[in-house]
N, C-alpha and C positions, 0 to 999 in steps of 0.2 A: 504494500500500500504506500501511495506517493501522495505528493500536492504538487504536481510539476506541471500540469496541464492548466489552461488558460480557457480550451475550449474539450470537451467531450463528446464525440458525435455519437450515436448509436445508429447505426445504418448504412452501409457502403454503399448504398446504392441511388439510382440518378440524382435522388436531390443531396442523399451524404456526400457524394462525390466532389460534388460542387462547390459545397460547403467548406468542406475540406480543404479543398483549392485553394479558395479566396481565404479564410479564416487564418492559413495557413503563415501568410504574410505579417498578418498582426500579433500573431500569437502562438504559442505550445500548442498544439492539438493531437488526442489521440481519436482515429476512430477505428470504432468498434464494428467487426460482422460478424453476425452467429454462422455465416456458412464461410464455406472454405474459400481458400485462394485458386483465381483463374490461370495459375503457374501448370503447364503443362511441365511435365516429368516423365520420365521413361514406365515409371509403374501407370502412367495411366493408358497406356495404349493397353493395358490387359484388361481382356474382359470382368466383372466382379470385383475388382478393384477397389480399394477406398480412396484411391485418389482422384484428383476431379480427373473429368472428362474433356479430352479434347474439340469434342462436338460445341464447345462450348464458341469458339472461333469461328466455328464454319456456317455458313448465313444456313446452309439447309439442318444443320444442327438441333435447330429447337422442336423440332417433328421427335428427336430423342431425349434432350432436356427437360421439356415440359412433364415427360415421364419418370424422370431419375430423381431418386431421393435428396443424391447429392446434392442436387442443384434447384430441386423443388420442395416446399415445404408441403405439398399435397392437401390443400386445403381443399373444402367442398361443401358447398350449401348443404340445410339442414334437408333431409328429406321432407319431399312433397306429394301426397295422393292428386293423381292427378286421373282424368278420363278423358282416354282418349279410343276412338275408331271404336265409338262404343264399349270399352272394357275400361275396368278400373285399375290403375297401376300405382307406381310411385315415381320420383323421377327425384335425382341426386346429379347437382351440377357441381364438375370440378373446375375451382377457382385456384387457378396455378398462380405462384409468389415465387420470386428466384430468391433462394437463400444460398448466395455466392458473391462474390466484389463484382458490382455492377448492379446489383439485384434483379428484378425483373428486364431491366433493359439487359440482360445476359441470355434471358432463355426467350425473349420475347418474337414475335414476328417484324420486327426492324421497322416498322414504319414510324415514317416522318408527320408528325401533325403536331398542330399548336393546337391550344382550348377552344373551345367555344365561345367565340364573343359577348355572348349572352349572357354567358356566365361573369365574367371577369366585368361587365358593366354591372350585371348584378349585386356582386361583392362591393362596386362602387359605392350603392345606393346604401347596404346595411352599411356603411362605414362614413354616411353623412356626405356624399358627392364631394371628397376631398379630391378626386382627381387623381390618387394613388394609383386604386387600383383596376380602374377600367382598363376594356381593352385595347386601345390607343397606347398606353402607358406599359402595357404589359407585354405587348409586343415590343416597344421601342428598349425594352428592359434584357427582354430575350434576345434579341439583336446586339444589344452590349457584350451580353457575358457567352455567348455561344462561341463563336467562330467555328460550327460545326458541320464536323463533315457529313455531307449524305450525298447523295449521286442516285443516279437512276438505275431502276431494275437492268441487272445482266441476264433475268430468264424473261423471254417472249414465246407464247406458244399461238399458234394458227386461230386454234380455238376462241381462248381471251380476246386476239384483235375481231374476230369475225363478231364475236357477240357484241363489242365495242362500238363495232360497225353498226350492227340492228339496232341495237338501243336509239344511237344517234339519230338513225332514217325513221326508225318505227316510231318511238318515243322523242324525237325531237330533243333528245337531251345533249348537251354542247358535252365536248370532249375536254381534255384539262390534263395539263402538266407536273400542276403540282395542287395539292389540298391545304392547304395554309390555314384553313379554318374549317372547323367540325359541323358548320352549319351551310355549306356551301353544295349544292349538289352538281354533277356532274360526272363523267365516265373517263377513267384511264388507270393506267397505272400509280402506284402513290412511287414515289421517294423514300429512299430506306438508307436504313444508319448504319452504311458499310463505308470502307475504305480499299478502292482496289480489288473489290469482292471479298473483304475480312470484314467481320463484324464490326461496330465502332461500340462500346457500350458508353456511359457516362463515366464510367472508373479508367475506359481505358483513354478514352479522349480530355478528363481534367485533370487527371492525376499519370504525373510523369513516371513512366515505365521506368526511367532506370532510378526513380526514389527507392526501390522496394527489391525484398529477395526473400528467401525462403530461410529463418533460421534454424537452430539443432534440433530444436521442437515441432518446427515444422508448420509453423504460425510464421503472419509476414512479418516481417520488422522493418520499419525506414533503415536504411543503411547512409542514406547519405540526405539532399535536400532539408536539413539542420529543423525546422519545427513539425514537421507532419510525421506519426508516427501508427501504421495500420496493424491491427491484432483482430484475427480473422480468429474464428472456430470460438467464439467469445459470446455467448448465450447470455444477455440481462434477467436477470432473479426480477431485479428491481430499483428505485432513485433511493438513494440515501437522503435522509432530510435532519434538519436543526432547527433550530428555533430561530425565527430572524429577530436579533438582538435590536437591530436597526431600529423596526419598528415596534420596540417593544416586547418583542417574544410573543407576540400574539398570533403570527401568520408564521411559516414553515417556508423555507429555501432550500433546492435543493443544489448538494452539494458534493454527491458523486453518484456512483452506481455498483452494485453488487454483483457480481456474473460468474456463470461456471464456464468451463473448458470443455467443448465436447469436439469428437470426431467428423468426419464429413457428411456420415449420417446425422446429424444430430442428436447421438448417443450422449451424455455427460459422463465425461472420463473415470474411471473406477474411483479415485478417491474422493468425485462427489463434492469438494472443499470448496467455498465459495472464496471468490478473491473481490477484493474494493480497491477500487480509484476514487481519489479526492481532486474534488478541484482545488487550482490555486485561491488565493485571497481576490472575491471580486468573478472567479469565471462562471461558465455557463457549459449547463447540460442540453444540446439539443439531440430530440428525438425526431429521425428520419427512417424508422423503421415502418414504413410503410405504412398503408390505410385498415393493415391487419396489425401490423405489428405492434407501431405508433400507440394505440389506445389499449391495447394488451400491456402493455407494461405499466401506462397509467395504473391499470385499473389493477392491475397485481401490485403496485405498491402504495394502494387505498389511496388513488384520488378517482372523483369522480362523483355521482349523484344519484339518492335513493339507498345506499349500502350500509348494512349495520357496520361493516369494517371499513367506511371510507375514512380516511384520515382527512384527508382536503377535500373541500366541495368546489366540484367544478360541472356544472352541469352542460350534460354534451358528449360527453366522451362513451364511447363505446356505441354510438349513434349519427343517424344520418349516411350512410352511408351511399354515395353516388355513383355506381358502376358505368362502365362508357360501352353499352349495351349493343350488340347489332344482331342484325338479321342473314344467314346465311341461306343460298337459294341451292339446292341439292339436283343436280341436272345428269340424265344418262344420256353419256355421248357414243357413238358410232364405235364399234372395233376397230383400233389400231390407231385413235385419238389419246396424241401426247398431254398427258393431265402429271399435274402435280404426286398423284395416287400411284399412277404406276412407273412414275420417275423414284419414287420411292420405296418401292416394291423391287424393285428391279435394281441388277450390278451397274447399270448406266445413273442410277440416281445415288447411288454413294458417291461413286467416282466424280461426279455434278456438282453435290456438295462438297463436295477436298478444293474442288479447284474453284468453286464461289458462282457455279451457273444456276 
C-alpha cells in the first residue's frame, strides 16, 4: 500500500484510456484493469491457453473474442418469457463487455460513430443551457482530443453493394461515406477503427506502446514514460472512504480502492488477499469501468439509493441504463454467395482475418 498516485483510474478501457493519456501529464497515475494484457506471447498461439489471444488484433477476430472468457466478461440479460410463432418460450440476450486493455473497443465490431445529437443537446438542457454540453461543443471537443485513426472497410462483397444499390432505386435512400451521427439515415458502408487492417482500440491509439511491458508476474508495469503506470488482472473489491475533515466529517471522500489479483479468467489468485492503493494528498479516484462495471463497484462499496447497507446516498446508480439498440435483417442468399458466415466457416476466412480482409 502506497500514497504515490495523484490520479487512480479503474478501467483500461476507451474512456480509461484516454484519461490516462491526458491525466498523465499533470500527474502520478495508476490505472487499473481487471482483464489481462493485449501483449501477445508465444503461449498464446496455443489453443486453451490462459494467455490472451491473438485474435484480439485481427479486425475479423471479434467473431472469437466476443466468445472467450479471456477477453469477455459474459454478461447477459435476465431471462424473459417471451411468445413467439404461437408457442411460449424464454429468451436470454448476451451482452458482451471486453475485460482486456482497451475494453470493449478490443472485442468490439470496429465501427466508427459519434453520439447522437439529441442526446448530447439533451444533456444540455438538464444542465441549464450552459453551452457545455450540446452537440456542437461535443463534437468540436472530440475533434480536439482524437486524432484518430479509422479508414474505410478492406472487405467489399457483390452482395452488400447490390442490396446498397436496391435500397437507393427502390427506397430512395441517398448513399453515405461516412455516419458521423447516430441519427442520420442513409446506406453504405461505416468506417472502422483499424490501422493498415490492424485493429486500433483506445488503449492502443492513446497510450504509447512502448510505455508498457510484461513484468515477472506477468501484470503490465510502465517501464518507462515516468507518471503512467498500468496493473492489468487487478479486480476492484471496492472505494476506500474517510471522513472528509474539510467539511466537517460529515460527508465521506474517497481515497483509494481495495482489489484482488486474478488470472485471465477472472479467477482470484489462490491466496484470495486483498491489496489497497491510497491516493496522494488532494487526488482522485475515477471510475471508467464501464456502464456494467462503473455502478457495480458503486454499489459494492455502499453508495447509492434505497439500500439498508448504503453508506452514501446517491440516487441513480445502478439505473437508467441506455443501450444503442439495433435491428438486424436475416436474408437467404443464393448458393455460392460470398457472406461474412461462410468466410468464417471456411480456411479462406481465417487466413482473411491474419491479413485484415
Amino acid at each position: 500500500m502506497s500514497a504515490k498516485y495523484q490520479y487512480i483510474i479503474v478501467g483500461a478501457g476507451t474512456a480509461g484510456s484516454l484519461l490516462a493519456s491526458r491525466l498523465s501529464k499533470f500527474g502520478r497515475v495508476l490505472l487499473i484493469e481487471a482483464g489481462g494484457s493485449n501483449i501477445i506471447t508465444p503461449a498464446s498461439l496455443f489453443p486453451f491457453s490462459s494467455a490472451m489471444t491473438p485474435w484480439l488484433h485481427i479486425p475479423l477476430g471479434y467473431l472469437f473474442t466476443m466468445n472467450d472468457k479471456r477477453t469477455n466478461w459474459g454478461f447477459s440479460t435476465v431471462i424473459k418469457e417471451i411468445f413467439k410463432d404461437g408457442k411460449e418460450g424464454e429468451r436470454r440476450i448476451n451482452y458482451p463487455r471486453g475485460k482486456v486493455l482497451g475494453g470493449s473497443g478490443s472485442i468490439n465490431g470496429m465501427i466508427y460513430q459519434l453520439g447522437n445529437s439529441g442526446d448530447y443537446d439533451s444533456w444540455d438542457v438538464e444542465c441549464g443551457r450552459s453551452g457545455k454540453w450540446n452537440a456542437q461543443t461535443m463534437r468540436e471537443a472530440v475533434g480536439r482530443l482524437e486524432g484518430w485513426r479509422k479508414e474505410e472497410q478492406r472487405l467489399k462483397w457483390d452482395v452488400l453493394d447490390g442490396f446498397k444499390t436496391a435500397v437507393e432505386k427502390v427506397k430512395g435512400v441517398g448513399g453515405r461515406d461516412e455516419f458521423v451521427d447516430s441519427n442520420v439515415e442513409g446506406v453504405g458502408y461505416f468506417k472502422v477503427n483499424q490501422d493498415k487492417g490492424r485493429r486500433v482500440s483506445s488503449f492502443q491509439h492513446f497510450v504509447d506502446g512502448d510505455w508498457w511491458g510484461i513484468n515477472d508476474k506477468g501484470n503490465v508495469r510502465v517501464f518507462e514514460g515516468g507518471n503512467l503506470e498500468i496493473r492489468t488482472n487487478a479486480m476492484v473489491k471496492g472505494l476506500v472512504f474517510e471522513d472528509d475533515l474539510e467539511c466537517g466529517g460529515d460527508r465521506k471522500k474517497v481515497v483509494g480502492i481495495d482489489y484482488w489479483n486474478t488470472d485471465n479468467f477472472g479467477e482470484v489468485e489462490n491466496d484470495g488477499d486483498v491489496r489497497r492503493e491510497i491516493l496522494g494528498s488532494g487526488g482522485e479516484v475515477i471510475l471508467s469501468a464501464g456502464a456494467i462495471g462503473s455502478p457495480k463497484i458503486l454499489q459494492c462499496s455502499g453508495v447509492g439509493s434505497g439500500r439498508d447497507d448504503d453508506r452514501v446516498e446517491l440516487p441513480g446508480v445502478g439505473m437508467n441504463l441506455h443501450d444503442h439498440l439495433q435491428l438486424r435483417s436475416v436474408f437467404k442468399v443464393k448458393e455460392g454467395t460470398r457472406t461474412l458466415n461462410r468466410d468464417r466457416n471456411g480456411m479462406t476466412g481465417s487466413l482473411g482475418g491474419i491479413v485484415g480482409i
